[in-house]
Backbone as JSON Lines, residues from 0, in Angstrom:
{"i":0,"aa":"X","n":[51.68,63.61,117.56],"ca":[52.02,63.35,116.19],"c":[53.5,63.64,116.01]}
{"i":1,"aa":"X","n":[54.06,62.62,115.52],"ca":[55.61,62.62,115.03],"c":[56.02,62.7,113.47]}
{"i":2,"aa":"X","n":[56.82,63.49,113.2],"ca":[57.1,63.26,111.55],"c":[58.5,63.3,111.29]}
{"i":3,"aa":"X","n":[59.14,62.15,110.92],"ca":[60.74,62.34,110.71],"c":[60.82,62.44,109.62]}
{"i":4,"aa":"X","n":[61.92,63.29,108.89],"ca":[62.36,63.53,107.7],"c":[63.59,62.71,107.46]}
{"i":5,"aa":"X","n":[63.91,61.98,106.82],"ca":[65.29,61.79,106.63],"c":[66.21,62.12,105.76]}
{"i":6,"aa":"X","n":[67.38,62.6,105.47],"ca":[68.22,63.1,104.94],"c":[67.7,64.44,104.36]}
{"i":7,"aa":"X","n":[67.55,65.43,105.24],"ca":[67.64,66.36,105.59],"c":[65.8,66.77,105.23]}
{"i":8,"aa":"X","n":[65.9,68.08,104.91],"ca":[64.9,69.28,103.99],"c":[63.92,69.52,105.11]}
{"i":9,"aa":"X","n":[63.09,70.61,104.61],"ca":[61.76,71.02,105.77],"c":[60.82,70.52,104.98]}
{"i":10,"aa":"X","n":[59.76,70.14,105.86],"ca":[58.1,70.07,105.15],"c":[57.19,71.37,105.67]}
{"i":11,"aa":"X","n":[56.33,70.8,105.3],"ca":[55.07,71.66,105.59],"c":[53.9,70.65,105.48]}
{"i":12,"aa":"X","n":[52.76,70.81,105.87],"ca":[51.23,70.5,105.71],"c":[50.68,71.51,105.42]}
{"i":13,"aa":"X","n":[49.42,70.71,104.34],"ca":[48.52,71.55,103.47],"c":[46.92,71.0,103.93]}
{"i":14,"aa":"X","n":[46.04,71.3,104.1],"ca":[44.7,70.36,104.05],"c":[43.94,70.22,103.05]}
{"i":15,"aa":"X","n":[43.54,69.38,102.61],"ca":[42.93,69.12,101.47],"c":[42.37,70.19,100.56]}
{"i":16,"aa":"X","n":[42.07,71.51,101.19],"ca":[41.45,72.39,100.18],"c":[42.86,73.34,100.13]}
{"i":17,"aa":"X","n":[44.14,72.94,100.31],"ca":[44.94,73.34,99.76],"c":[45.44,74.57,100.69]}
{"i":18,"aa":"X","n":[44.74,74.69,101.91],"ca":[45.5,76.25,102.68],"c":[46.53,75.05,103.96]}
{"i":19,"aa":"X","n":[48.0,75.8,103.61],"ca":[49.11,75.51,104.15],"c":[49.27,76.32,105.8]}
{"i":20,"aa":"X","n":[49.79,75.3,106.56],"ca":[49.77,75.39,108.13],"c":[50.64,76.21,108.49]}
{"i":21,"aa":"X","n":[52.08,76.28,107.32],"ca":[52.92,77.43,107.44],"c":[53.86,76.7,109.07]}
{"i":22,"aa":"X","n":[54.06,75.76,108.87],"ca":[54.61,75.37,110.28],"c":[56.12,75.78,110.89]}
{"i":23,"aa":"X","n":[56.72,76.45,109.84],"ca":[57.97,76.48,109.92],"c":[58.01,78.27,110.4]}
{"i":24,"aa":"X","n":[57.03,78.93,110.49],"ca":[56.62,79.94,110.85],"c":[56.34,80.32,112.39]}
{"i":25,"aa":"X","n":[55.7,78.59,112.81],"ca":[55.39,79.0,114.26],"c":[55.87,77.23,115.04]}
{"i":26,"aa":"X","n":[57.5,77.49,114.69],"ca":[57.87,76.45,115.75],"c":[57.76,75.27,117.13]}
{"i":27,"aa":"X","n":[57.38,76.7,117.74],"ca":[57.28,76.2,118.85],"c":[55.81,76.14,119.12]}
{"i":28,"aa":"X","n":[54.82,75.73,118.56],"ca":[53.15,75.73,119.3],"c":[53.12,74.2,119.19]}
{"i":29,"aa":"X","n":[51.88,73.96,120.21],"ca":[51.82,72.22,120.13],"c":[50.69,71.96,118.69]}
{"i":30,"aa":"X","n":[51.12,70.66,118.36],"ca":[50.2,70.51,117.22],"c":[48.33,70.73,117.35]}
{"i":31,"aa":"X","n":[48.06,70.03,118.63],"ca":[46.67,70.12,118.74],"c":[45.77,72.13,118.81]}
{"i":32,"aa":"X","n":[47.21,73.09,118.34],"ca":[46.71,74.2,118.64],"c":[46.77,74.92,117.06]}
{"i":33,"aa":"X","n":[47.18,73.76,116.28],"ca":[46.76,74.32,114.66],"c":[46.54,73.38,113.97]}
{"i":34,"aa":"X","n":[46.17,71.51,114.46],"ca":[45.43,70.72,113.27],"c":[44.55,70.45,114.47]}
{"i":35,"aa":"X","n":[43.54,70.34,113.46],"ca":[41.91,69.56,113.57],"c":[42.25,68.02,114.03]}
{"i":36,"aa":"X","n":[41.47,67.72,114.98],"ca":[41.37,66.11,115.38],"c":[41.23,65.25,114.1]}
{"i":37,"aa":"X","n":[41.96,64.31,114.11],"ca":[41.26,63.31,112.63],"c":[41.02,64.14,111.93]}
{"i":38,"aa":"X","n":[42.2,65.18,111.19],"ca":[42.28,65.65,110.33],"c":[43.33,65.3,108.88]}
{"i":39,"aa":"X","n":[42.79,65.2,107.81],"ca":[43.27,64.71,107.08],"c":[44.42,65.86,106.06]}
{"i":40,"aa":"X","n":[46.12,65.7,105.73],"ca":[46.66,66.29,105.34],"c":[47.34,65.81,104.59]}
{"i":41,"aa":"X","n":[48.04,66.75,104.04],"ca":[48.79,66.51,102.77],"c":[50.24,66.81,102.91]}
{"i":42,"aa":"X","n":[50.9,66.09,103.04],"ca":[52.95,66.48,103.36],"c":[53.18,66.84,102.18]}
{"i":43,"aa":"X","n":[53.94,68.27,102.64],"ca":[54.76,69.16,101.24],"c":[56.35,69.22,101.57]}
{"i":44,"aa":"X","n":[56.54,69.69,100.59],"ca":[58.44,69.9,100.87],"c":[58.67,71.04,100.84]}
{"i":45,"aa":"X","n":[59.59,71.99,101.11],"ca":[59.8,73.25,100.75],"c":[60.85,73.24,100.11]}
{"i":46,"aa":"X","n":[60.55,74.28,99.49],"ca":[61.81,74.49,98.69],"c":[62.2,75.64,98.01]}
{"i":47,"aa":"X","n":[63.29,76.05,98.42],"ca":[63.52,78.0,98.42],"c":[63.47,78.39,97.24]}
{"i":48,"aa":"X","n":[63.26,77.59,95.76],"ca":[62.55,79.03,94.54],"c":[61.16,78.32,94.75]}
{"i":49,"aa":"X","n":[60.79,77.42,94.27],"ca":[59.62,77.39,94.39],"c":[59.26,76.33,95.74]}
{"i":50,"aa":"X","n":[58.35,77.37,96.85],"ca":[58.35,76.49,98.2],"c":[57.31,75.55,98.55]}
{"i":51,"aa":"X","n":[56.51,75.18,97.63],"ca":[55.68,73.66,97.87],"c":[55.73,72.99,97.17]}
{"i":52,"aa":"X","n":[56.07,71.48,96.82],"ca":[56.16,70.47,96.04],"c":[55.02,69.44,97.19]}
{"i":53,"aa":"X","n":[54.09,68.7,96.75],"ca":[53.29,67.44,96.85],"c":[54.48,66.63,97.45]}
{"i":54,"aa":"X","n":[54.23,65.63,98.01],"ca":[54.84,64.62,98.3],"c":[54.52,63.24,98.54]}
{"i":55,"aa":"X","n":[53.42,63.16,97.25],"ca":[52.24,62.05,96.94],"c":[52.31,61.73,95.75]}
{"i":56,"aa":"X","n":[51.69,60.25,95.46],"ca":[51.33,60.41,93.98],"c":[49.95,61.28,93.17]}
């Protein structure tokens, strides 16, 4: 799994019942060792006062 950002910022993933993967926490692990197969997520933004914004309609 690949995710480019463009012009700049960090994300994060959330899963549908809303608990965040915190990815920016643990860099370096491969993805298949903290998402579920055919798992369905939600892309967030961070953002240093308040650090999750949706990034959906």
């Amino acid at each position: 799994m690949y995710i480019t950002v463009r012009y700049g910022g960090e994300i994060d993933l959330s899963d549908e019942n809303g608990n965040v993967k915190y990815l920016r926490e643990i860099p370096n692990r491969y993805a298949s060792e903290i998402l579920a197969e055919r798992e369905t997520l939600i892309l967030l933004k961070v953002d240093g006062k308040f650090p999750y914004f949706i990034l959906s309609d």
